[in-house]
C-alpha positions as CSV (number, residue, x, y, z in Angstrom):
1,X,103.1,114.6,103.6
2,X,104.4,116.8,106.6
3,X,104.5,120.2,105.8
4,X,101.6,120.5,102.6
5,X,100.0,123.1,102.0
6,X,96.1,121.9,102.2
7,X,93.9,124.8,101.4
8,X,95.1,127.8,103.6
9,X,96.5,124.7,106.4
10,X,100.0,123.7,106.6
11,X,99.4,120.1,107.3
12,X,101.9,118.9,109.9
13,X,103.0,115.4,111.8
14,X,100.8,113.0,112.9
15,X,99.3,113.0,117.1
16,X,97.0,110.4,116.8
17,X,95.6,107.4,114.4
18,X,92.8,105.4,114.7
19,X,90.9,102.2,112.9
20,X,89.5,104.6,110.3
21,X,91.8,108.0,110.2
22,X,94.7,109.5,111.8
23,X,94.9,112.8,113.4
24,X,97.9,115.6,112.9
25,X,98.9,119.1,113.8
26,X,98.1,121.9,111.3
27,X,98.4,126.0,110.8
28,X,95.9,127.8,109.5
29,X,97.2,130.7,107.7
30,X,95.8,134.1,107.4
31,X,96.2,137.6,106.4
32,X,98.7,140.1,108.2
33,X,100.7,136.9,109.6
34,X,97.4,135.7,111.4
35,X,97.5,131.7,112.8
36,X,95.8,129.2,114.9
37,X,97.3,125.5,115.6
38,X,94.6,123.2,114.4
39,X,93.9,119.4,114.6
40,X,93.4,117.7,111.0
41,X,91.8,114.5,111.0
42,X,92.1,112.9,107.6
43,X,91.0,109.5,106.2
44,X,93.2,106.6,106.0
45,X,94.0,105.7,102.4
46,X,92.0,102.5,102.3
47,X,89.1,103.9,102.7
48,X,89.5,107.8,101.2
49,X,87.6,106.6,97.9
50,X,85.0,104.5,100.2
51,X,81.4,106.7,99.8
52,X,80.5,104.7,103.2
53,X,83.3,106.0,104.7
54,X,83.3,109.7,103.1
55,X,79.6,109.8,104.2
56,X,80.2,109.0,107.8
57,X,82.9,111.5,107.3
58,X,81.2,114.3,106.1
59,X,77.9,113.1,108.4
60,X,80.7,113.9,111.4
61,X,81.3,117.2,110.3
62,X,77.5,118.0,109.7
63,X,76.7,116.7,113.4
64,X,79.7,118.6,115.3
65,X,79.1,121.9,113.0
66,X,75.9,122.3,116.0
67,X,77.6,121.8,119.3
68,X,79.5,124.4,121.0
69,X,80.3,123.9,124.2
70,X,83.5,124.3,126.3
71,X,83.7,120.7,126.9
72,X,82.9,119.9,123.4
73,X,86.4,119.2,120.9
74,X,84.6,122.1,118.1
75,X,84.8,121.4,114.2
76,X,85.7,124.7,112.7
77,X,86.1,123.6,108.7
78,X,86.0,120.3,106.3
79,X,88.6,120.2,103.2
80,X,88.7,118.2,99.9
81,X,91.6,118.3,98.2
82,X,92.8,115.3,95.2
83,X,90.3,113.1,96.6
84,X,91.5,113.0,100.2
85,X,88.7,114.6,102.9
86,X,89.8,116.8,105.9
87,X,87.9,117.5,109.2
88,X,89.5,120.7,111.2
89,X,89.4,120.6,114.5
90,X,89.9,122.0,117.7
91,X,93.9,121.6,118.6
92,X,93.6,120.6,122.4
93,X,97.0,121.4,124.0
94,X,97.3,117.9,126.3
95,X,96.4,114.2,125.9
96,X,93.8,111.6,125.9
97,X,92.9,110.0,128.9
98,X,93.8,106.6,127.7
99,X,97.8,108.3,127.7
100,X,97.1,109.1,131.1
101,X,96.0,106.3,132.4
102,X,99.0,104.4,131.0
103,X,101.4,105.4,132.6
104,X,105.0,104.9,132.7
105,X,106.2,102.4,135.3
106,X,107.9,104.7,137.4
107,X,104.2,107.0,138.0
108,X,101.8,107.4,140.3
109,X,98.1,106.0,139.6
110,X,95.7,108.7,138.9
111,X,94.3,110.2,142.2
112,X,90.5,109.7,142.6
113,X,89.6,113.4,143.3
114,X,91.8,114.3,139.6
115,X,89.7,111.3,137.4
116,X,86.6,111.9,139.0
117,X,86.7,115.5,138.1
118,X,87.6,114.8,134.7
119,X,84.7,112.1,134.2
120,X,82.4,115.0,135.8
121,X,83.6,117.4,132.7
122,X,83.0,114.8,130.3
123,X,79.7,114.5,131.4
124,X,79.0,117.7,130.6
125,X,79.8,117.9,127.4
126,X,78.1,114.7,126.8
127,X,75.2,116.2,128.0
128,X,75.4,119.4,126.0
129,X,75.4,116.9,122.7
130,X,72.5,115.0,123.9
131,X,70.7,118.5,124.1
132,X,71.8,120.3,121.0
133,X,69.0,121.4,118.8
134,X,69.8,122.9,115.4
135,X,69.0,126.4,114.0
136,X,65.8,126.4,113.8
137,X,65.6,125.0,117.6
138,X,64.8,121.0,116.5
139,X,66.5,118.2,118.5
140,X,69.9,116.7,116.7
141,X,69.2,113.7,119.3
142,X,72.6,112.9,119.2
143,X,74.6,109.7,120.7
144,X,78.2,109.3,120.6
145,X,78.1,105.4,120.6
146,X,81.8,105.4,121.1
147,X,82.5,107.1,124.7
148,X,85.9,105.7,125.6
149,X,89.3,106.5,126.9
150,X,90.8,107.6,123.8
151,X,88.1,110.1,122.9
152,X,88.5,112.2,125.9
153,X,91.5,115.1,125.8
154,X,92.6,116.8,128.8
155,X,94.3,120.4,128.2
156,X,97.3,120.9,130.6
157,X,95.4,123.5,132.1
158,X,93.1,120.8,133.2
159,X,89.6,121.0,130.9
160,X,88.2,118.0,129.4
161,X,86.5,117.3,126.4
162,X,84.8,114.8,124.3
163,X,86.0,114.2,120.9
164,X,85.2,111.9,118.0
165,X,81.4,111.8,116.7
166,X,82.5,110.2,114.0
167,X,79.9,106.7,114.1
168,X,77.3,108.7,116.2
169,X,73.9,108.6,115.6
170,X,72.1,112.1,114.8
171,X,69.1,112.6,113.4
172,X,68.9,113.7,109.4
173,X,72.1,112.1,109.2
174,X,72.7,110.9,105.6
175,X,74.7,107.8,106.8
176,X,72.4,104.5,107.7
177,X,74.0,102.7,110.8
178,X,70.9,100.6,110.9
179,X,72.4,97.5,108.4
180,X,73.3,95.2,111.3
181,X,76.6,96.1,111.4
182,X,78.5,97.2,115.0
183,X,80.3,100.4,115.0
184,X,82.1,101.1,118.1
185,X,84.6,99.4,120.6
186,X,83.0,96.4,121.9
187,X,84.6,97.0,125.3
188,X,82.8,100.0,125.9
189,X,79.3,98.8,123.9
190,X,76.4,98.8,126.0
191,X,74.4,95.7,125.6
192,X,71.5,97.4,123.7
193,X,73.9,99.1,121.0
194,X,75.8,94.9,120.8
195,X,72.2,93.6,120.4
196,X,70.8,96.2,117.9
197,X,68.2,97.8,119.8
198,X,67.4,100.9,120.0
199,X,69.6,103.0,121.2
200,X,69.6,106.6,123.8
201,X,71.3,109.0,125.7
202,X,71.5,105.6,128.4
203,X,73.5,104.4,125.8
204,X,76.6,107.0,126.3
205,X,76.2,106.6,130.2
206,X,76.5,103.3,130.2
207,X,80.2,103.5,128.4
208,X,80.6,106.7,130.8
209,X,80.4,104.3,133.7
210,X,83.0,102.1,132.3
211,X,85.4,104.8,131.4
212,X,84.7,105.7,135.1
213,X,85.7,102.2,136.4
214,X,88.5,102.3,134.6
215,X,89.8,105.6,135.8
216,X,89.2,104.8,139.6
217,X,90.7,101.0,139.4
218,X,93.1,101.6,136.8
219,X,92.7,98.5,135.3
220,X,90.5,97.4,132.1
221,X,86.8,96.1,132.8
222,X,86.7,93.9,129.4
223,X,89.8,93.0,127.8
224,X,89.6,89.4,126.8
225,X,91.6,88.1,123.8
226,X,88.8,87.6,121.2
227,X,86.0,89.8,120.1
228,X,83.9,87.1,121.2
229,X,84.8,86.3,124.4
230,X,84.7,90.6,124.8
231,X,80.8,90.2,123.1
232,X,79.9,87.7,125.9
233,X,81.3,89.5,128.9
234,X,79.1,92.6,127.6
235,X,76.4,90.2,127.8
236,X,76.9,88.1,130.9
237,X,80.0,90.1,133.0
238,X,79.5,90.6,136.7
239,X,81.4,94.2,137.0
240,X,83.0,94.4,140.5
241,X,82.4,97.1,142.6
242,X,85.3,99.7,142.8
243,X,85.6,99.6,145.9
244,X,86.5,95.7,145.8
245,X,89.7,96.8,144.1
246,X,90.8,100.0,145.5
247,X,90.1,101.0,149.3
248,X,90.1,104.7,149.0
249,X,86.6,104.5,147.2
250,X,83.5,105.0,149.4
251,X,80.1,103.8,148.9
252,X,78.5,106.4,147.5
253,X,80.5,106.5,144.4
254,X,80.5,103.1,144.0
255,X,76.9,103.6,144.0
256,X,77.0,106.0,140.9
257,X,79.1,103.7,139.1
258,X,77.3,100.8,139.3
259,X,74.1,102.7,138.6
260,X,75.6,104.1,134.9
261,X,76.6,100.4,134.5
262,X,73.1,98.6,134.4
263,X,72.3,96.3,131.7
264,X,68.9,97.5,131.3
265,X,68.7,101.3,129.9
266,X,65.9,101.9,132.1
267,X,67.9,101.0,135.3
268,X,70.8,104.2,134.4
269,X,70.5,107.4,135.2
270,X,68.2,109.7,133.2
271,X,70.5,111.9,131.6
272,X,74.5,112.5,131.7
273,X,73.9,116.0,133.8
274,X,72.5,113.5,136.3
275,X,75.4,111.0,136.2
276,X,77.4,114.4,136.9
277,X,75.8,115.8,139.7
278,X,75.5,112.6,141.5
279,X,79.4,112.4,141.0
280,X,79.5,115.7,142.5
281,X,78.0,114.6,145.5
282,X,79.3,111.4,145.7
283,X,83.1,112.6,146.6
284,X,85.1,115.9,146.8
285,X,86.2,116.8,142.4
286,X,89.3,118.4,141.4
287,X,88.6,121.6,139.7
288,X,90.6,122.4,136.4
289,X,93.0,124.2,137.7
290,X,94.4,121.3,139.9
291,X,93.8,118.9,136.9
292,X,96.3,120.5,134.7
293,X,98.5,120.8,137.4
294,X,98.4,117.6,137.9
295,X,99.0,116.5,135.0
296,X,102.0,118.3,134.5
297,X,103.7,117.0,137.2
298,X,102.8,113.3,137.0
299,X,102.5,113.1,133.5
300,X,105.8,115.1,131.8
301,X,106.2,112.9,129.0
302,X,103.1,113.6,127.5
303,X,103.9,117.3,127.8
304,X,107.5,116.6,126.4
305,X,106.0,114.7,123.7
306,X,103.4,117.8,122.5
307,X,106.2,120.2,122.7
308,X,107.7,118.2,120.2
309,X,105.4,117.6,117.6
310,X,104.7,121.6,117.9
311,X,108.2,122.0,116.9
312,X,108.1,119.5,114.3
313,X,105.0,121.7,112.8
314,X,107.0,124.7,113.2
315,X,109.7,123.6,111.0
316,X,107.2,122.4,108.2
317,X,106.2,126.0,108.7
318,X,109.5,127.2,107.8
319,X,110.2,129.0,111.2
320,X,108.8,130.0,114.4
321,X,107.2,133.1,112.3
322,X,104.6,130.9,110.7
323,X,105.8,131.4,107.2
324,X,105.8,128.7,105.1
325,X,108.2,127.9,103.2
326,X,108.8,126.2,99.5
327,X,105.3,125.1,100.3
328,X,104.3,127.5,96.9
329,X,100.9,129.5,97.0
330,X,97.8,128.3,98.3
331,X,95.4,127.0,96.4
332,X,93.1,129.0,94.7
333,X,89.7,130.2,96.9
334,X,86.7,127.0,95.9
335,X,83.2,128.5,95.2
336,X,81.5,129.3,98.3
337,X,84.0,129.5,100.4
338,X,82.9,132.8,102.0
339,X,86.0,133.3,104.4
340,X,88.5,133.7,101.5
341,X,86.6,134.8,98.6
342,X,84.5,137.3,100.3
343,X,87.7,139.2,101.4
344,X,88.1,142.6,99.9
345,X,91.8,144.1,100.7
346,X,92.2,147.6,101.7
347,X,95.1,149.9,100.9
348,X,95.7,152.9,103.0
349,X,99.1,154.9,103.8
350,X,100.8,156.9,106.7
351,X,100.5,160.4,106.6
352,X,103.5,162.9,107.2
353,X,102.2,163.2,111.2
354,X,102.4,159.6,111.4
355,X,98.4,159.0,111.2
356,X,97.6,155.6,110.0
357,X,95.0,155.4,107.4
358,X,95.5,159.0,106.3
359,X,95.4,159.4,102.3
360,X,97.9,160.6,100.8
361,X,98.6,162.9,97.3
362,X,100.4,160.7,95.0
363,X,102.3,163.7,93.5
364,X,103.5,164.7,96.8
365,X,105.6,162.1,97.1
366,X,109.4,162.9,95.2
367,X,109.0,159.4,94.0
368,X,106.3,159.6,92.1
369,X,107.7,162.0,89.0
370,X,110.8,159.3,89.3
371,X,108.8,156.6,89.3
372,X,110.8,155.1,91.7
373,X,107.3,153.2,93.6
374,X,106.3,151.9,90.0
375,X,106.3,148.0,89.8
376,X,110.0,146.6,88.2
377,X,108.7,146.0,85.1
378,X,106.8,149.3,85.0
379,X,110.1,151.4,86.2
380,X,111.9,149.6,83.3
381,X,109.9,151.2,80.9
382,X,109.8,154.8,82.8
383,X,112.6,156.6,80.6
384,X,110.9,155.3,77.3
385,X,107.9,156.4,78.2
386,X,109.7,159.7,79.4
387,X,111.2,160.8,76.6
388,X,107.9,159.4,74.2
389,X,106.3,162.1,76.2
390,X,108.7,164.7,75.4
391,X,108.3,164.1,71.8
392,X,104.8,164.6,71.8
393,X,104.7,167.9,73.8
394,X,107.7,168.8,71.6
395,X,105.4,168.7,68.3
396,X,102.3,170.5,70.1
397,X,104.5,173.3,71.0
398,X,106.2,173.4,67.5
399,X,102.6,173.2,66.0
400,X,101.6,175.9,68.0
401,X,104.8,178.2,67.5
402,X,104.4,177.6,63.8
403,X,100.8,179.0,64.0
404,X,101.1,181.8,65.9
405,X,100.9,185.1,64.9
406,X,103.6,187.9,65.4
407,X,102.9,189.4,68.6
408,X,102.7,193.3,68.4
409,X,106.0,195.4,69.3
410,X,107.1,196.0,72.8
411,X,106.4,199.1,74.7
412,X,109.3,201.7,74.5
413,X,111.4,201.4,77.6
414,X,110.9,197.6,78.2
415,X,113.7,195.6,79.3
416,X,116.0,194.0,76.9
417,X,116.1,190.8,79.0
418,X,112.2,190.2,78.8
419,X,110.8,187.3,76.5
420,X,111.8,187.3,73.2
421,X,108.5,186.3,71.0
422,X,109.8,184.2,68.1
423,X,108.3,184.1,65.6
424,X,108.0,181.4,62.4
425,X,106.6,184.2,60.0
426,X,108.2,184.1,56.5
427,X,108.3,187.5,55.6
428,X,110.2,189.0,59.0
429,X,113.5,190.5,57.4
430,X,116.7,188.8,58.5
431,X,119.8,188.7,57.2
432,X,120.8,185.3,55.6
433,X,123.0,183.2,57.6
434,X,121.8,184.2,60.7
435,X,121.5,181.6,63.5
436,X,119.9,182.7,66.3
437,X,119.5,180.2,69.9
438,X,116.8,179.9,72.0
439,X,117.3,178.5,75.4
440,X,115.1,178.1,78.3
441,X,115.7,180.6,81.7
442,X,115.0,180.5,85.4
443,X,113.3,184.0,85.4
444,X,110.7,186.2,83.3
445,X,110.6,189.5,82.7
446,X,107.8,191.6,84.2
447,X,107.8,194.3,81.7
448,X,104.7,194.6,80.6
449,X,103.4,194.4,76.5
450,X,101.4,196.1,74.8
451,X,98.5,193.0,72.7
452,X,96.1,194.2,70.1
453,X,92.4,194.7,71.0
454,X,91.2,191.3,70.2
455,X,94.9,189.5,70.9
456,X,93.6,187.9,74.5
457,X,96.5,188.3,77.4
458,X,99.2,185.6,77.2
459,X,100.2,183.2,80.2
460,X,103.6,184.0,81.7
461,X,106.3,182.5,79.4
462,X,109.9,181.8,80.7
463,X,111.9,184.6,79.7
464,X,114.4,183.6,76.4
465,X,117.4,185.1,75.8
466,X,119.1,185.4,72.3
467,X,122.6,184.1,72.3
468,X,125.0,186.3,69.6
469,X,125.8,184.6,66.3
470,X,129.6,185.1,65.2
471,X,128.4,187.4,62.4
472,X,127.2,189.9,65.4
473,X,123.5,190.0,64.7
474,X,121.8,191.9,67.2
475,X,118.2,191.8,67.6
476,X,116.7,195.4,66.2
477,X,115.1,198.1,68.1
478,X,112.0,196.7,68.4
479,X,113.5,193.8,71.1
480,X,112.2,190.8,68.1
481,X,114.9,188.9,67.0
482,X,115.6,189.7,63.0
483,X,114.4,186.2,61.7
484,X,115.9,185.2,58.2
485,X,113.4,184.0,55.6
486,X,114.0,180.9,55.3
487,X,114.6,180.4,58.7
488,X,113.1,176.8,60.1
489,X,112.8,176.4,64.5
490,X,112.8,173.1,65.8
491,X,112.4,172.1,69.9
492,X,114.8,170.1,71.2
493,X,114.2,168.0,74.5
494,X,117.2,167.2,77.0
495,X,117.1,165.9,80.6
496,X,119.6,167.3,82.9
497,X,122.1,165.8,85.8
498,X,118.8,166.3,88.3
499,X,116.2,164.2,85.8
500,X,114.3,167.3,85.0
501,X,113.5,167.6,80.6
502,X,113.8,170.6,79.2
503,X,112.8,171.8,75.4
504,X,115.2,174.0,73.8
505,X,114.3,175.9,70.6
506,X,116.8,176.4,67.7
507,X,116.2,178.1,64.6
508,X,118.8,178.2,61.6
């Protein structure tokens, strides 16, 4: 399982698990060696081919798509891959405040001014979910219904958020909680969500409170051996003041806390900005800052233990580089998935001043007539395709010599070493036997030649030189070479020591 390739996420160990899904580190890979560290929360087997359990699923990724706040755990993307559902999430560098709490035997009990502070920035977030509207500026009407311990996660720089809205009740959800059955943890219920009624924001803040008892007393409120004896003491408890068990709390926050923990919804406080503020005032709150220092400190382990799984995703990564590897190539972009299929790749190259961006001549570059930049297989095929080439200009120049007619005689005094015209005429006079070569030469002659009336002026040709045959021919005082009559010219291409062709003519 550790170290799939999900989509474009390299799934990685486990973090968390819970009754219905477990929670592990991920990469999500992008172009030009772009990653983030993600949270994947993914199904549990058992229930992966449930459609209860897939709606409530993909209702938990509908309802968190709408909140953005910074004490909010975000939901950036939801995956299905051979029948298995993934929720993305937020990767929050620390732990849950239920690690925190239990702590190892040689630690100190949380300070009140640290917990506090991070009950305060729980709030908040709970607050901005109870407020969040959708697009079109409607109320979600969110509630959690499952405020506890384990869904708050405090960064080691100190910020808290709320996580987990996976049984929460939202409006246009496409899940129906209202069957009878109890979602939640029935230590943190409030009465009305145990009893059926409706429920409200009073609802969160009553679990709020009891997470807040919790984190001032250090000890559980309702943690009885049966789920019914837990039901009963939701019903019939008489919560203790905080102060009864710890001396360091005053008054006035045991007043807030045994405000959020009235049975009757009406009796709580209005909303969880309220609960906050009251907090506020109620005792001196730890900013972030001093919370992640804190928890640093006091809580190494949990630091340690991070640290570790990070390195355990970095080796399913292949490397601290982020390259995965024998993890093959992602899977293929699904309809509608915008941020991969909409992605148009650009090519550009460095110019010879070093400018990025710059375009560049192909033919300027030495490697181009080489084809050294082809693709293997294309450069495989390069000197077929070369000498193919060749050939074919080899019979347009033949067709064209063959065609052409005899130029007319050079002007008196012209150079002997200026182009020889050959000609393929029949009738030109040569003695039999006569082989005459044609090769090709670095430099023309600039005498000039005198063309007929209607003859239109030539391109400058490469001057030719005529090599002597062992029978002494000499070309005859006109500068043409005497051509035999039954004379036949042929080009033939070669490629020198530097890869350049050249076309040699040769006529017997």
């Amino acid at each position: 399982m550790q170290g799939r390739r999900v989509g474009r996420y390299v799934l990685g160990p486990e973090i968390a698990s819970g009754g219905m899904a477990s929670v592990h580190l991920g990469r999500m890979l992008g172009r030009g060696g772009f990653g983030k560290t993600v949270a994947m929360k993914r199904l549990h087997a058992q229930y992966g081919r449930d459609p209860e359990f897939m709606t409530l699923f993909q209702d938990e990724a509908r309802v968190t798509s709408a909140l953005t706040h910074a004490n909010i755990v975000m939901t950036l993307d939801v995956l299905e891959e051979l029948d298995e559902l993934y929720l993305v999430m937020e990767y929050v560098h620390g732990a849950s405040l239920s690690q925190i709490l239990r702590r190892l035997a040689d630690q100190n009990p949380v300070p009140l001014r640290i917990g506090v502070g991070i009950i305060a920035a729980m709030l908040d977030g709970l607050h901005a979910a109870h407020e969040a509207t959708d697009e079109n500026g409607e109320a979600l009407d969110i509630i959690h219904r499952d405020v506890s311990p384990q869904n708050v996660l405090v960064s080691f720089q100190g910020v808290a958020k709320i996580a987990d809205f996976g049984i929460s009740r939202a409006a246009g959800r496409v899940h129906s909680t209202g069957d009878g059955s109890v979602k939640g943890k029935i230590s943190y219920m409030a009465p009305e969500q145990l009893l059926g009624t409706p429920l409200t924001a009073q609802t969160d803040i009553y679990a709020a409170g009891v997470v807040l008892w919790e984190t001032i007393t250090g000890r559980r409120l309702i943690d009885f051996d049966s789920m019914a004896e837990n039901m009963r003491a939701v019903l019939d408890l008489a919560i203790a003041a905080p102060s009864e068990l710890s001396v360091d709390v005053p008054h006035e926050l045991d007043a807030v806390v045994m405000r959020a923990v009235e049975r009757a919804p009406a009796d709580r406080f209005v909303s969880a900005r309220d609960m906050g503020t009251a907090l506020r005032k109620a005792t001196d709150v730890a900013h972030a800052a001093e919370i992640g220092d804190w928890l640093r400190a006091e809580r190494p382990h949990l630091l340690e233990m991070r640290e570790k799984s990070l390195a355990a995703l970095q080796r399913a990564m292949g490397g601290p580089t982020g390259t995965a590897v024998g993890l093959g190539p992602p899977a293929p972009p699904q309809v509608g998935d915008e941020n991969i299929a909409g992605e148009a790749e650009t090519l550009t190259g460095r110019s010879d001043d070093g400018r990025e961006g710059a375009s560049r001549e192909p033919s300027s570059n030495p490697s181009y007539w080489t084809g050294a930049d082809l693709p293997p297989r294309a450069r495989s095929l390069f000197p077929t395709l070369t000498i193919l080439f060749a050939l074919v200009l080899a019979g347009v120049l033949f067709a064209m010599t063959a065609t052409k007619p005899s130029p007319a005689p050079f002007s008196p005094g012209a150079s002997t070493s200026m182009a020889a015209t050959v000609t393929s005429s029949a009738s030109s006079p040569a003695p039999s036997g006569t082989s005459v070569a044609v090769t090709t030469a670095t430099a023309a002659s600039s005498a000039p030649v005198a063309m007929g009336a209607d003859e239109p002026p030539a391109l400058p040709r490469r001057g030719i030189r005529t090599a002597p045959t062992s029978s002494g021919t000499r070309p005859d005082s006109t500068g043409a070479a005497a051509a035999s009559p039954s004379r036949k010219c042929r080009i033939v291409p070669s490629v020198d020591s530097a890869g350049h062709t050249k076309f040699t003519e040769v006529c017997r």
